[in-house]
C-alpha positions in Angstrom: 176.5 123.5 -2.4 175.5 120.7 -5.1 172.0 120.2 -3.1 171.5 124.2 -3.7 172.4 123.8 -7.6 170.2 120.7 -8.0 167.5 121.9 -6.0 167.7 125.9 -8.1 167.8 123.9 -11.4 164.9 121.8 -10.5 162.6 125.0 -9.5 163.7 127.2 -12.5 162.6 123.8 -14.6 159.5 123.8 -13.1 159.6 127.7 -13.6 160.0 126.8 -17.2 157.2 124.7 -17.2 154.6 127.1 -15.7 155.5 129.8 -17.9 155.7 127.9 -20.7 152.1 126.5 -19.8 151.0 130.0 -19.3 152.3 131.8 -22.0 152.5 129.2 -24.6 149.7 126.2 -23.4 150.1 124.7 -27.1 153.8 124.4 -27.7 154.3 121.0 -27.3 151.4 120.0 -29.9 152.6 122.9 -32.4 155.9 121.4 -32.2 154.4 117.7 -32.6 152.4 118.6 -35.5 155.5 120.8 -37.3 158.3 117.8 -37.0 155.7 115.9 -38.7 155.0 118.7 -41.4 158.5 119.0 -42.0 159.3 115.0 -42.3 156.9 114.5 -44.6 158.0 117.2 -46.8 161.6 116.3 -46.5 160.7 113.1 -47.7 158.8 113.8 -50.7 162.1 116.8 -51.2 164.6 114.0 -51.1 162.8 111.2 -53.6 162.6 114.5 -56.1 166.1 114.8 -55.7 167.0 111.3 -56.0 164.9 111.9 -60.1 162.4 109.2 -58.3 158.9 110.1 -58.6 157.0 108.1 -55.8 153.2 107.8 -56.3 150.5 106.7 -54.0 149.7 103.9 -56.6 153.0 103.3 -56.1 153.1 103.0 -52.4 149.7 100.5 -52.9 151.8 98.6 -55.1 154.2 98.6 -52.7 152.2 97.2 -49.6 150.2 94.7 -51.9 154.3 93.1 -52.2 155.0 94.0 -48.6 151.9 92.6 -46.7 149.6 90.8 -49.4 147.2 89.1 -47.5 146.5 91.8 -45.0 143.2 92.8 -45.5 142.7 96.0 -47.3 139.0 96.8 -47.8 135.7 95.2 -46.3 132.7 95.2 -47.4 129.1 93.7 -47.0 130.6 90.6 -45.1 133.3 89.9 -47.8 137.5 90.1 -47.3 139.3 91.7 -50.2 143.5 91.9 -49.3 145.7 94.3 -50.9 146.9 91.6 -53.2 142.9 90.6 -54.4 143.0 94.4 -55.0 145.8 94.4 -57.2 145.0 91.2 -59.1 141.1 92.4 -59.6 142.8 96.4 -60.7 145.7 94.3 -63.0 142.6 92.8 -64.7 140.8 96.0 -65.3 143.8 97.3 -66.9 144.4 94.4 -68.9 140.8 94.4 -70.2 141.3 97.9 -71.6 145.0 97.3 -72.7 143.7 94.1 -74.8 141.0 96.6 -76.3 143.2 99.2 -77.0 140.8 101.8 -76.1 142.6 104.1 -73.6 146.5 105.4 -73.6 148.5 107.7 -71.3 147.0 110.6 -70.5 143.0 109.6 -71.6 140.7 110.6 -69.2 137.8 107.7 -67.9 134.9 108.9 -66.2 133.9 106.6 -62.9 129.8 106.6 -62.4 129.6 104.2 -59.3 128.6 104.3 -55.7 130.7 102.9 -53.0 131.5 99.0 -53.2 135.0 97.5 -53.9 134.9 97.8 -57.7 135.3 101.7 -57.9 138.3 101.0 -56.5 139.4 97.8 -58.8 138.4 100.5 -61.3 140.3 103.7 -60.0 143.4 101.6 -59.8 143.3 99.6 -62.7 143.1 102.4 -65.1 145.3 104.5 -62.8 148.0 101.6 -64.0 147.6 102.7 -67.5 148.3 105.6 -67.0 145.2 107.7 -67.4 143.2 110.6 -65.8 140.2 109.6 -63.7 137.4 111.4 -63.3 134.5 111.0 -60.3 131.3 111.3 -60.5 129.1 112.7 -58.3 126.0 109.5 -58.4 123.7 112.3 -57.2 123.8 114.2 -60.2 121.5 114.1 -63.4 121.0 114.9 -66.8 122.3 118.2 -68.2 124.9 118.7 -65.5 126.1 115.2 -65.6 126.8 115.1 -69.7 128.5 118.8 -68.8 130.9 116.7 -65.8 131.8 113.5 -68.6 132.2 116.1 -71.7 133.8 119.0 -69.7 137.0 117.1 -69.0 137.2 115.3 -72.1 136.1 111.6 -70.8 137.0 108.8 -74.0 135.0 106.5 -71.3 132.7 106.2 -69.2 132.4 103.2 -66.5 129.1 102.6 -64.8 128.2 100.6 -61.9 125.3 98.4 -61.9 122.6 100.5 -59.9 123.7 103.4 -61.8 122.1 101.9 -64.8 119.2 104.1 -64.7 120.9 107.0 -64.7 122.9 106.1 -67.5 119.8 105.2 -69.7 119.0 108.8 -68.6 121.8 110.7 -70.7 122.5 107.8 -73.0 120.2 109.4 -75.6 122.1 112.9 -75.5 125.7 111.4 -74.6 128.7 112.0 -76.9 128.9 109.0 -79.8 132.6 108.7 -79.4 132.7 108.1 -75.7 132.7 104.6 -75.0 130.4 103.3 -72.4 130.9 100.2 -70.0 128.8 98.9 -67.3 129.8 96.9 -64.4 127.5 93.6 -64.8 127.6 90.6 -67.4 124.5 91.3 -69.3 122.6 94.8 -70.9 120.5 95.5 -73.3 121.2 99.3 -73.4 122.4 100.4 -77.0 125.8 101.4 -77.2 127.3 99.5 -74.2 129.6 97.4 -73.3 129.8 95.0 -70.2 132.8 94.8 -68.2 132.2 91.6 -65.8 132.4 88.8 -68.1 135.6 90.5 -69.4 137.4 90.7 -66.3 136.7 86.9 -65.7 138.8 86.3 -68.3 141.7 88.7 -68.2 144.7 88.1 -66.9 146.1 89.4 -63.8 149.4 89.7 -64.5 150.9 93.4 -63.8 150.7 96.1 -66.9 154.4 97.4 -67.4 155.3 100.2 -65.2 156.0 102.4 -67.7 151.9 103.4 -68.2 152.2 104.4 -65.2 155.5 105.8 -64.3 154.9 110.0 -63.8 157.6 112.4 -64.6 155.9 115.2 -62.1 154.1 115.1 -59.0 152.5 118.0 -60.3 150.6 115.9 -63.0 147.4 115.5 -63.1 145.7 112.1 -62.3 142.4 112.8 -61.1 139.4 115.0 -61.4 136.9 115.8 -58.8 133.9 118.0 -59.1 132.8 120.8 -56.9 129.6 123.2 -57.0 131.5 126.5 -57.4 130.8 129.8 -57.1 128.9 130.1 -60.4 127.0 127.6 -63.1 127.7 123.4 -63.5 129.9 121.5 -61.7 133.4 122.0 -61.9 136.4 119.5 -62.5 138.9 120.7 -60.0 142.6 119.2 -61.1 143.9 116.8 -58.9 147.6 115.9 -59.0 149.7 113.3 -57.6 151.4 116.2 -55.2 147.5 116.8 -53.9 146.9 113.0 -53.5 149.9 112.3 -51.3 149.2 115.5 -49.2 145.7 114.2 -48.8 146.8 110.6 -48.2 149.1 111.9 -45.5 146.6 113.0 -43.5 145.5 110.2 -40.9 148.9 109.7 -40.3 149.5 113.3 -39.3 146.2 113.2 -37.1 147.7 110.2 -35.2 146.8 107.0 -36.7 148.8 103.7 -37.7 148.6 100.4 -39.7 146.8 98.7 -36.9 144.0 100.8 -37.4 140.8 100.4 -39.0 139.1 103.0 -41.2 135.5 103.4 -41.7 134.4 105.0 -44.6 130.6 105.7 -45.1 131.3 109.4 -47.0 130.8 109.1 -51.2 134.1 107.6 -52.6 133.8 110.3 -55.1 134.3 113.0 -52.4 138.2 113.7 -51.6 137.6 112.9 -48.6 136.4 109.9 -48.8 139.0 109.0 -51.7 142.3 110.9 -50.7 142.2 111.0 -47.2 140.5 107.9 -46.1 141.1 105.1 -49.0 144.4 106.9 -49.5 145.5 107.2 -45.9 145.0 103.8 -45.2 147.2 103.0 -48.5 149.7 105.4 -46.7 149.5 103.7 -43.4 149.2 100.2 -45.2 146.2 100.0 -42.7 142.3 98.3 -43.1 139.1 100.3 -44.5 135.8 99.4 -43.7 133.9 100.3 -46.9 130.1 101.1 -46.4 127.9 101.7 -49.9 125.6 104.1 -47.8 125.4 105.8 -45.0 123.4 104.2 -41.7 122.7 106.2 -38.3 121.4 103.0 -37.4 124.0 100.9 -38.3 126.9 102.8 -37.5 127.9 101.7 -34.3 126.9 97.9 -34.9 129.3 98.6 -37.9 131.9 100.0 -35.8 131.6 96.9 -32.9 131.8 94.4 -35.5 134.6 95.2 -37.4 136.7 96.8 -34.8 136.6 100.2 -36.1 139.3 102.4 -34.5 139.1 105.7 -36.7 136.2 107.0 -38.3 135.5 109.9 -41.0 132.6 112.4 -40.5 130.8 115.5 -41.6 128.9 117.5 -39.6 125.9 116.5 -40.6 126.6 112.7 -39.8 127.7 113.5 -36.0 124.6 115.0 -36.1 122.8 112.0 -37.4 124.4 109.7 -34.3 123.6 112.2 -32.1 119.3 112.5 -33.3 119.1 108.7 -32.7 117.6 107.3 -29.9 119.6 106.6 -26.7 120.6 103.0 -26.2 122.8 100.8 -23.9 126.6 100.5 -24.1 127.0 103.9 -26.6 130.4 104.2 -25.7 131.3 100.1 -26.0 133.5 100.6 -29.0 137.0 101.0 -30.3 136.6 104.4 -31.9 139.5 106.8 -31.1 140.0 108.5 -33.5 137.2 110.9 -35.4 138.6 112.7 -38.8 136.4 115.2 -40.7 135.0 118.7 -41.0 131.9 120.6 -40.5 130.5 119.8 -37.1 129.4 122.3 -34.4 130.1 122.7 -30.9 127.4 122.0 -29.6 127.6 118.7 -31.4 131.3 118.1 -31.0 130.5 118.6 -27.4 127.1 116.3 -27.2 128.9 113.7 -29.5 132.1 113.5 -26.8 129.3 113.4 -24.0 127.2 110.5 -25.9 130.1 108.3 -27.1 133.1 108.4 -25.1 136.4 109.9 -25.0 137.3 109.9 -29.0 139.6 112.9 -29.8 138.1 114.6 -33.1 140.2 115.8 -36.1 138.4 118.4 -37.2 140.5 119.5 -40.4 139.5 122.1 -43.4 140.8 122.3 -47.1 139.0 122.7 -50.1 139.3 120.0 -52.7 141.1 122.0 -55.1 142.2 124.4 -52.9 146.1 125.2 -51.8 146.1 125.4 -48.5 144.7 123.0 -45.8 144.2 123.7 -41.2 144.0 120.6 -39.2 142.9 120.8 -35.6 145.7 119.0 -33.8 144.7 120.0 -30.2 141.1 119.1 -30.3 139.7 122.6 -29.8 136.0 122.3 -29.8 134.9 124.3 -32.8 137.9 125.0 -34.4 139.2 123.8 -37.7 142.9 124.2 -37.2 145.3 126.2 -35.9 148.3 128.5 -37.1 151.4 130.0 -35.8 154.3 131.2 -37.2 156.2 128.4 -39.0 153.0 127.3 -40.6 152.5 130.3 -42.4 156.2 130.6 -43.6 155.1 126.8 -45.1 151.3 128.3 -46.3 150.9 131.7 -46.6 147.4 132.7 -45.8 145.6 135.9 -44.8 141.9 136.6 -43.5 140.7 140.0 -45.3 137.8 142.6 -45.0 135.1 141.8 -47.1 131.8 143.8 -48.3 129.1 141.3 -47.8 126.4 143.9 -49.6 128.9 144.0 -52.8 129.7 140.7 -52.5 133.8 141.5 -53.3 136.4 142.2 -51.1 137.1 145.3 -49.8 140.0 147.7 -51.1 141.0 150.4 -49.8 142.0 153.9 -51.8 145.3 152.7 -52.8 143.3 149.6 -54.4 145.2 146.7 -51.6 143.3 144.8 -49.6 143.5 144.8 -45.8 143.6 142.3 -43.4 140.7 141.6 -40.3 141.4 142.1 -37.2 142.1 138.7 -34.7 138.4 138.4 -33.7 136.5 139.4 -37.1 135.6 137.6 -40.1 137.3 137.9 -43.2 137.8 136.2 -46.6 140.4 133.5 -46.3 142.8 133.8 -49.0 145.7 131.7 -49.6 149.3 132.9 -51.5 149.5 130.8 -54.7 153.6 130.2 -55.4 156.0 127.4 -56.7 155.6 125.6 -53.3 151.3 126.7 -52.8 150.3 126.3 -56.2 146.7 126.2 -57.3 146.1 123.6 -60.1 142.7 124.9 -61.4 139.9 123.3 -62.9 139.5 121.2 -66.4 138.6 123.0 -69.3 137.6 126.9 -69.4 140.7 128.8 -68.1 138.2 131.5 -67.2 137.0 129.3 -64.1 140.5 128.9 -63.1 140.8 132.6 -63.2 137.8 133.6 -61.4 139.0 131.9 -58.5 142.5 133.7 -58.6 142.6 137.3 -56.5 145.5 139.2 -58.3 147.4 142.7 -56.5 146.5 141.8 -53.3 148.8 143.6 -50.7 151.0 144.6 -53.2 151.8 144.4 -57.2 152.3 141.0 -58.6 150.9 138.8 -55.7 148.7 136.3 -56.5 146.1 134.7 -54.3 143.5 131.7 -53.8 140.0 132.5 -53.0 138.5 130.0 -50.9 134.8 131.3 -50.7 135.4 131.1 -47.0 134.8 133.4 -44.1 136.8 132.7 -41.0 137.8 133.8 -37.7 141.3 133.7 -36.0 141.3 134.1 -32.2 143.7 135.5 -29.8 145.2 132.0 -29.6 145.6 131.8 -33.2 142.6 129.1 -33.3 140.7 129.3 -36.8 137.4 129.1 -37.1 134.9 128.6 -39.7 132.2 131.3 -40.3 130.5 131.2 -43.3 130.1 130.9 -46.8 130.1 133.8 -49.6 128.9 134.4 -52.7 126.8 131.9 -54.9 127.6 128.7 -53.2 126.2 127.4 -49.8 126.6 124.1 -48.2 123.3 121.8 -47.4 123.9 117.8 -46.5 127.6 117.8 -46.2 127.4 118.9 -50.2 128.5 122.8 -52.2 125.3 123.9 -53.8 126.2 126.4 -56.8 123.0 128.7 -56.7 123.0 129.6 -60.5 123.0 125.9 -61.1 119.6 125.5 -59.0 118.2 129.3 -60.7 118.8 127.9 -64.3 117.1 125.1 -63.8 114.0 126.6 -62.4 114.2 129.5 -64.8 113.2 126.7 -67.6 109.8 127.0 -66.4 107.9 128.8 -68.7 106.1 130.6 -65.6 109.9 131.8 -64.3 110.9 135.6 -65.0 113.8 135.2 -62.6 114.3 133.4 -59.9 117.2 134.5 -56.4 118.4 131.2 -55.2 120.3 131.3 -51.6 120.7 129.4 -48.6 119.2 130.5 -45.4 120.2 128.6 -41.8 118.1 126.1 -40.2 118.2 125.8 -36.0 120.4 122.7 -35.1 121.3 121.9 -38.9 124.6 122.0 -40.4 125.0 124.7 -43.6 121.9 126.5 -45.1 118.7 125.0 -46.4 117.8 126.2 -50.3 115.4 128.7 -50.6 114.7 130.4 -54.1 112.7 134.0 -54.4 110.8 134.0 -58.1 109.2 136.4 -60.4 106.5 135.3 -62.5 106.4 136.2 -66.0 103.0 138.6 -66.9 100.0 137.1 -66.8 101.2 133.4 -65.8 100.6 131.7 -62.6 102.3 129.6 -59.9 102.4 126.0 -60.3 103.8 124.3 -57.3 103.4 120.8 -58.5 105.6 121.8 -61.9 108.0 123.5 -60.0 108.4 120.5 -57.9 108.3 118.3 -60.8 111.3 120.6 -62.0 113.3 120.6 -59.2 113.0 116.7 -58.3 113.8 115.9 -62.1 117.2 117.8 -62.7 118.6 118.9 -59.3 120.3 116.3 -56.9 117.9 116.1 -53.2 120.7 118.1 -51.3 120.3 121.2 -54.2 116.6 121.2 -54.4 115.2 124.3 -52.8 113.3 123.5 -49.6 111.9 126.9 -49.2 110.3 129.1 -52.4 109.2 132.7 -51.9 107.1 134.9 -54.3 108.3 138.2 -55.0 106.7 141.1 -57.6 110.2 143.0 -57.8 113.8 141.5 -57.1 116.1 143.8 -55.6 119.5 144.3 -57.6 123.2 145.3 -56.5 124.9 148.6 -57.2 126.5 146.3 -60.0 123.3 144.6 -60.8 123.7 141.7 -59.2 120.8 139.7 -57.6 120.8 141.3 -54.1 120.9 138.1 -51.6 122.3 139.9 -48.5 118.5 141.2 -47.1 116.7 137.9 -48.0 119.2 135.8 -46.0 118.6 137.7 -43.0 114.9 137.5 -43.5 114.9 133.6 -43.9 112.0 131.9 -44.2 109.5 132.8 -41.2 106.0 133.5 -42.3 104.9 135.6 -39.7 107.4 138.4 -40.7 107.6 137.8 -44.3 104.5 139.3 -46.1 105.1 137.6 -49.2 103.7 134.2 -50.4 105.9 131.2 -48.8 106.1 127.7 -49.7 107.8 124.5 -48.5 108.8 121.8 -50.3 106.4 118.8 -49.1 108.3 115.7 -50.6 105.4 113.2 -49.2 102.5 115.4 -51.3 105.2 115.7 -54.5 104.3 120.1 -54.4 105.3 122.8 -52.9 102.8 123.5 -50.5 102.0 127.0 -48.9 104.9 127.5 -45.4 102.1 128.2 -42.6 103.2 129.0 -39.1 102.1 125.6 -38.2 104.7 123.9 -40.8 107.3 126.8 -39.7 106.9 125.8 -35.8 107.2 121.9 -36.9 111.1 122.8 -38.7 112.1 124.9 -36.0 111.5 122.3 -33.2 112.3 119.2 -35.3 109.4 117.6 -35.7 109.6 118.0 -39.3 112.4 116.5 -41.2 114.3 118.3 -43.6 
C-alpha cells in the first residue's frame, strides 16, 4: 500500500508540475520577482513606522562606515573608495557651509559631464541639505538659462570642459546666482573656483541635521525631460523615487560583488538612480566612463571585470555595428540592465556576445509607475499580472492618433484596448502611486494629469506611451505620441526644435516630427516649413540655426518644403499623414533636404543620399 501512495503522490507532483508549466510557464519568476516587491516595500513601511526616515545618502554614509576602503567608483585608471568619496563630498559641503551661501532647501544646479566630481558634488551638497538640479551638458543657450532659472538654482557648479558653455550664457545669466567652476584658475567675470577651496577644507562630516528629511516624499533632486510641449522640464525627484530607482539592480539580480559600468550621462536617472544609486544600495563597485566608446567597451569591460552593464538601445546597437573580432564573448558580463533595444538586436547582441540575461525595464523619470522584464522576454519591457497591479494600477486605453487625445466614448469615460492592440498607457495616481510633477508652472504638472477616467474623481498619469499587452500579459513598447519622439537614447520636445527654427526670419511655420529610420532606434527629426511671402530658402542659415541652439540628438536630420500645412479639426499642426510619408524622395513631390553635417548645409535628399541611409552607408 505505502509503495502505491508514494508512487500516486510522486505522479500527481509531477502532474502539478506539467500543468503548472503549461498553464502558468511564469509562476515561479512572478513569484520571485513579487517576494522581492513586497520585501522591499515592507522595509521602507517598517523604518516609516519606526519615525526613521532612511535615505540613500544615508545608506552611502552607511557603507562608507561599513566597508571604507572598498572601492566605490573607477575612473580613467584612478581608485576612489567609498570613504575618498565621503571625505572629497564632506569637503564640498564644508566649502559652501564656510561661505554661507546655500541652506536647507536651496537648490544648486550641476553642469558637468561624467568624472568622479559630479558625484563629490551631488553628495556634498546633498549633506547640506539642498535640492540638486542636473543638467543636461548637451543643451545650450536659451533652454539651458530656462533649466537653471526655472527651478530656482541660487548656484550653479560647472565642470571644467563645460567652461565654454558657461561663457555661453554667462552674459544673459541671473546676477544673483552664484557661479563656481571646477578648476583652480578663471578669468571668466563673475566666478568663482572651487579646486583650490576644497584643498583646503576640512573633511570632517557636516552635522546630520542638514540633512536629516522628515518625508520620503521630499524633494531632493531635479531632472529634466523634453516633454510633450516647449523647454525642458524639471521633473521632481524625491527621496521615495531615488530608493525605488536605487533598488533596481538588486531586484534584477545583482549583488555587492558586482561591478557596474556606467557609460550613460550621470545626469540621466538612469545613469544616476539606478546605476550610481544601485551600486550605493548593493554597496557594490561602478566603473565610471566620461563618454561613451563602441570601441572601447569590451576592453573596458575585460579590464575592470565588469559583471553588469547599463544600456540603451541605441548602444546595443553601437556593439553590435562594430566590426567582428576574436574572443567577443571573453568577458564577465552577466547581467545587461536598460531600455529601448529591439529584437532583432536583443537577439543579434545574445548571438554576438554570449549568454548575458538582459533587464530590459521601462519607467519614465518622473513618471509613477515602472515594468521590469524579469523573464528575459525578447522584446518586452516587463510584465504584469494580478498582484502587480493591486501594487500599480495601470490601464492601456484607445487612443485617436488623427486627434491626437484619447478616445471617449458617449458617456465621456475612456475605454480600455483590447490584449493585442495599442493603447495609451496610463497609470492611477493615489497616496501609494503619486505623481510628484515638475518644478515651477503647475500648468505642466497638470497637463500631464488625465482626470474622470473610468469614472468621476479618478485621476491618472499620462505617460506619452503606446503599448501592447499580450495574451501572456507581456508588455511591449510601441510608440510615442504627441509632440515628443525619441532619437539617440534622448526625448526631443518638437515645439522646442519648431521655435527655434521659427526665429528665422524666412520661417512662416514650421511641423517638426520624428519619422523612423530602418535598423535605428526612435525617429530621426524631420521638420516641414513654410516660407514667409517673397523670402527664400537658406539651407546654410537654417543649419547655422539648428547647430547653434539645438543639442545634435534634436537637430532635424530631414527638412521638407511645404506651400500649405495641413491643420487638425482643433487646429492643431496635423503630423499623423507626414509621419507615414517619411522622408523618401521618390514619393514625396515636395522639396527634401538632408542635413549634411561634413558640408555645414542642408543639402537637397536625392535618391542617391536616400538609398545611402537606408542601407547604412550613411551615418546618421
Amino acid at each position: 500500500m505505502l509503495p502505491f501512495l508514494v508512487t500516486g503522490a510522486a505522479a500527481g507532483i509531477v502532474s502539478l508540475h506539467l500543468i503548472q508549466k503549461l498553464l502558468f510557464p511564469y509562476f515561479w519568476h512572478d513569484l520571485k520577482y513579487l517576494l522581492k516587491v513586497v520585501k522591499y516595500g515592507l522595509t521602507l513601511e517598517i523604518y516609516r513606522l519606526r519615525g526613521k526616515i532612511f535615505t540613500v545618502l544615508d545608506r552611502f554614509m552607511k557603507q562608507a562606515e561599513r566597508q571604507p576602503n572598498k572601492p566605490f567608483i573607477l575612473y580613467d585608471g584612478d581608485v576612489h573608495t567609498y570613504q575618498d568619496v565621503d571625505r572629497r563630498s564632506n569637503r564640498v559641503a564644508q566649502v559652501f557651509l564656510q561661505q554661507g551661501a546655500l541652506k536647507k532647501g536651496d537648490t544648486v544646479a550641476l553642469l558637468m559631464s561624467n568624472e568622479p566630481d559630479f558625484i563629490h558634488v551631488w553628495f556634498g551638497v546633498a549633506k547640506l541639505g539642498c535640492v540638486v538640479a542636473f543638467l543636461n551638458f548637451n543643451i545650450r543657450s536659451t533652454s539651458l538659462l530656462h533649466c537653471i532659472s526655472s527651478c530656482e538654482s541660487k548656484i550653479l557648479i560647472v565642470g571644467e570642459d563645460m567652461l565654454g558653455t558657461l561663457e555661453e550664457i554667462l552674459p544673459s545669466l541671473q546676477k544673483d546666482i552664484g557661479v563656481w567652476v571646477m578648476t583652480r584658475d578663471c578669468t571668466l567675470p563673475r566666478v568663482n573656483t572651487l579646486l583650490d577651496k576644497l584643498e583646503a577644507a576640512s573633511e570632517d562630516c557636516v552635522p546630520v541635521n542638514f540633512r536629516s528629511a522628515n518625508n520620503l516624499k521630499s524633494s531632493v533632486l531635479y531632472i529634466f525631460t523634453s516633454g510633450t510641449t516647449g523647454l525642458p522640464k524639471a521633473a521632481v525627484i524625491t527621496h521615495l523615487q531615488i530608493l525605488k530607482g536605487a533598488a533596481g539592480l538588486w531586484a534584477f539580480g545583482a549583488t555587492a560583488d558586482d561591478t557596474v559600468y556606467i557609460t550613460l550621462p550621470l545626469y540621466h536617472s538612469a545613469a544616476s538612480l539606478l546605476g550610481i544609486g544601485g551600486c550605493i544600495e548593493l554597496g557594490a563597485t561602478c566603473v565610471l566612463r566620461k563618454k561613451f566608446s563602441s570601441s572601447q567597451f569590451w576592453n573596458d569591460c575585460k579590464k575592470y571585470n565588469v559583471t553588469v552593464i547599463q544600456y540603451i538601445g541605441e548602444l546595443c546597437r553601437y556593439l553590435c555595428n562594430q566590426p567582428v573580432k576574436e574572443g567577443e564573448k571573453d568577458h564577465q558580463v552577466r547581467l545587461a540592465v536598460g531600455n529601448g533595444v529591439r529584437s532583432d538586436v536583443w537577439r543579434e547582441f545574445l548571438d554576438r556576445f554570449g549568454a548575458i540575461k538582459m533587464c530590459e525595464f521601462y519607467g519614465a523619470t518622473e513618471g509613477n509607475i515602472c515594468f521590469m522584464n524579469h523573464t528575459g522576454k525578447i522584446g518586452s519591457v516587463g510584465r504584469t499580472n494580478f498582484f502587480y497591479k493591486l501594487f500599480s494600477p495601470f490601464d492601456l486605453i484607445k487612443y485617436d492618433f488623427k486627434k491626437d487625445e484619447p478616445i471617449r466614448n458617449r458617456h465621456g469615460w475612456c475605454e480600455k484596448v483590447k490584449k493585442g492592440e495599442a493603447g495609451l498607457l496610463i497609470s492611477k495616481v493615489n497616496a501609494k502611486n503619486p505623481f510628484f510633477g515638475y518644478a515651477g508652472s503647475k500648468k505642466h504638472t497638470e497637463k500631464k494629469l488625465l482626470c474622470e477616467v473610468f469614472k468621476k474623481g479618478d485621476i491618472y498619469f499620462n505617460t506619452g506611451d503606446l503599448m501592447v499587452q499580450d495574451q501572456e500579459n507581456f508588455l511591449y513598447f510601441w510608440d510615442r505620441i504627441g509632440d515628443t519622439y525619441r532619437w539617440k537614447g534622448e526625448n526631443v520636445a518638437t515645439t522646442e526644435v519648431s521655435d527655434v527654427i521659427g526665429m528665422l526670419d524666412f520661417i512662416q511655420e514650421a511641423n517638426v516630427y520624428g519619422v523612423p529610420v530602418p535598423d535605428h532606434e526612435g525617429k530621426a527629426g524631420m521638420v516641414s516649413v513654410i516660407l514667409k511671402p517673397n523670402k527664400s530658402l537658406d539651407l546654410e542659415q537654417m543649419y547655422e540655426q539648428v547647430v547653434t541652439y539645438l543639442p545634435g540628438y534634436a537637430c532635424p536630420l530631414f527638412l521638407r518644403l511645404q506651400e500649405t500645412m495641413e491643420m487638425t479639426g482643433t487646429f492643431k499642426q496635423q503630423k499623423f499623414r507626414l509621419v507615414r510619408e517619411g522622408f523618401n524622395p521618390s514619393a514625396i513631390t515636395d522639396p527634401l533636404y538632408f542635413l549634411y553635417s561634413s558640408k555645414k548645409s542642408y543639402v537637397p535628399l536625392t535618391k542617391e543620399i536616400h538609398d545611402k541611409i537606408l542601407s547604412g552607408q550613411l551615418k546618421l
